[in-house]
N, C-alpha and C positions, 0 to 999 in steps of 0.2 A: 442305518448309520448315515449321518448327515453330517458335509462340511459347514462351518459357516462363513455365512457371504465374507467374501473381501470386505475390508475396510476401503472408503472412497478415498482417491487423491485428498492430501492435504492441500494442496497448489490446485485452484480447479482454472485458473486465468493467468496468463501473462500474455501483455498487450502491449500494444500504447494506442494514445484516447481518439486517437483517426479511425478504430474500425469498432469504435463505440455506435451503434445506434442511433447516438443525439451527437453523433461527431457534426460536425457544417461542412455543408459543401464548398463554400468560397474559399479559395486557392491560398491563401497566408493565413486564416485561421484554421484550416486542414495539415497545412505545414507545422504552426503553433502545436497541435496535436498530436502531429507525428513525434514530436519530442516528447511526448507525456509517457510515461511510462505506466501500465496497470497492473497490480496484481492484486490476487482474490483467493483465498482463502477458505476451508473449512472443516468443519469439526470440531477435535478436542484438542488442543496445542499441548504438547509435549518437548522434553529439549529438540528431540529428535524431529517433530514438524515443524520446529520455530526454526530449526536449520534449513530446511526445505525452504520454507516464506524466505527469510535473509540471502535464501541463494538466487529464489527468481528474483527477488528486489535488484537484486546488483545485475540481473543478465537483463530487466525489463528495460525500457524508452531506447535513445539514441544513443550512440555513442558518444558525445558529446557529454554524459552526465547531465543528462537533463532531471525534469521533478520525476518523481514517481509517487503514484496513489496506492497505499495500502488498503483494500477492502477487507475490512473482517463482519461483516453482516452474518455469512451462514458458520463462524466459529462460537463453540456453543462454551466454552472455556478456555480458559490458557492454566497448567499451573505455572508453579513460581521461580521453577526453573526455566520454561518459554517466556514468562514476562520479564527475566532477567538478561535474556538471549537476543529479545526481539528490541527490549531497551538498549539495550547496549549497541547494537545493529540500527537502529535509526539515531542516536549520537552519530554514530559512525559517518554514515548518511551525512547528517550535518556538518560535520567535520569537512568531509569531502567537497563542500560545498552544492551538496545534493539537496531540496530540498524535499520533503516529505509532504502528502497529507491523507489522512485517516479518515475512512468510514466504517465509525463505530458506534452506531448508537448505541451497543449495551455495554460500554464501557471496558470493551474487555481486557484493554490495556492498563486499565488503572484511570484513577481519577484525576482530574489534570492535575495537581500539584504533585502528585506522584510520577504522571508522567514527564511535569518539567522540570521535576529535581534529578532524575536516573535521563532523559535525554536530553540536559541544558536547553531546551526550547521550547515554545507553547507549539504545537503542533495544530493548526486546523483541524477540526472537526468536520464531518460531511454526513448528512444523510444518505446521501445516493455518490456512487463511482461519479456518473456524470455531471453532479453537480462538483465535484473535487477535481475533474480532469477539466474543466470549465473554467477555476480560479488561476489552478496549477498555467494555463494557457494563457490567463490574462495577466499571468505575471511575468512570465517571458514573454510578452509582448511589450511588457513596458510600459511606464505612465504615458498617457495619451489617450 
């Protein structure tokens, strides 16, 4: 008789984008970073993991309310009680004056007009964490 393995963390990251690997060394865009907020995700989304993700969401970046970057690369579904959960939780975000943005290439959030009707916003898309903690930075930094 055999147990089966644990199931893996749903939350496998909460950061912010300074102790990213392509963070920069120069001292105001490391600072820029340190406000990014990251979190990353994985598996199957259920109500119960999509509360997990909306909880590191609010604990990830600075205290300030800075941006935060959603990674869902290694989630392999959401149902439609977690896409109801995690919609409503980045509204919320935006509300707050939080911005968001998402890497998802397998759409696991829904298809953008789906995701801009349930979160009043077009959400950035990312291939890569780094490349979303990269935008997220150069928008708190400001035109210039």
């Amino acid at each position: 008789m055999r147990n089966p393995a644990l199931p893996g963390s749903t939350v496998t990251l909460v950061t912010t984008a300074d102790v990213l690997p392509s963070a920069p060394t120069g001292r105001l865009a490391r600072a820029l970073h340190e406000r990014v907020g990251v979190v990353a995700a994985q598996g199957a989304l259920d109500f119960t993991a999509a509360e997990r993700v909306l909880y590191a969401l609010d604990e990830s970046g600075s205290e300030d309310g800075g941006p935060v970057v959603l990674d869902l690369r290694e989630v392999t579904g959401a149902d439609s009680d977690a896409l109801v959960l995690l919609h409503a939780g980045l509204s919320r975000l935006a509300r707050e004056g939080r911005r968001a943005a998402v890497v998802d290439p397998g759409d696991r959030l829904g298809p953008p007009d789906l995701l801009r009707e349930r979160t009043g916003q077009d959400l950035p898309r990312f291939g890569s964490r780094e490349e979303a903690a990269e935008q997220c930075a150069r928008v708190l930094a400001g035109p210039g």
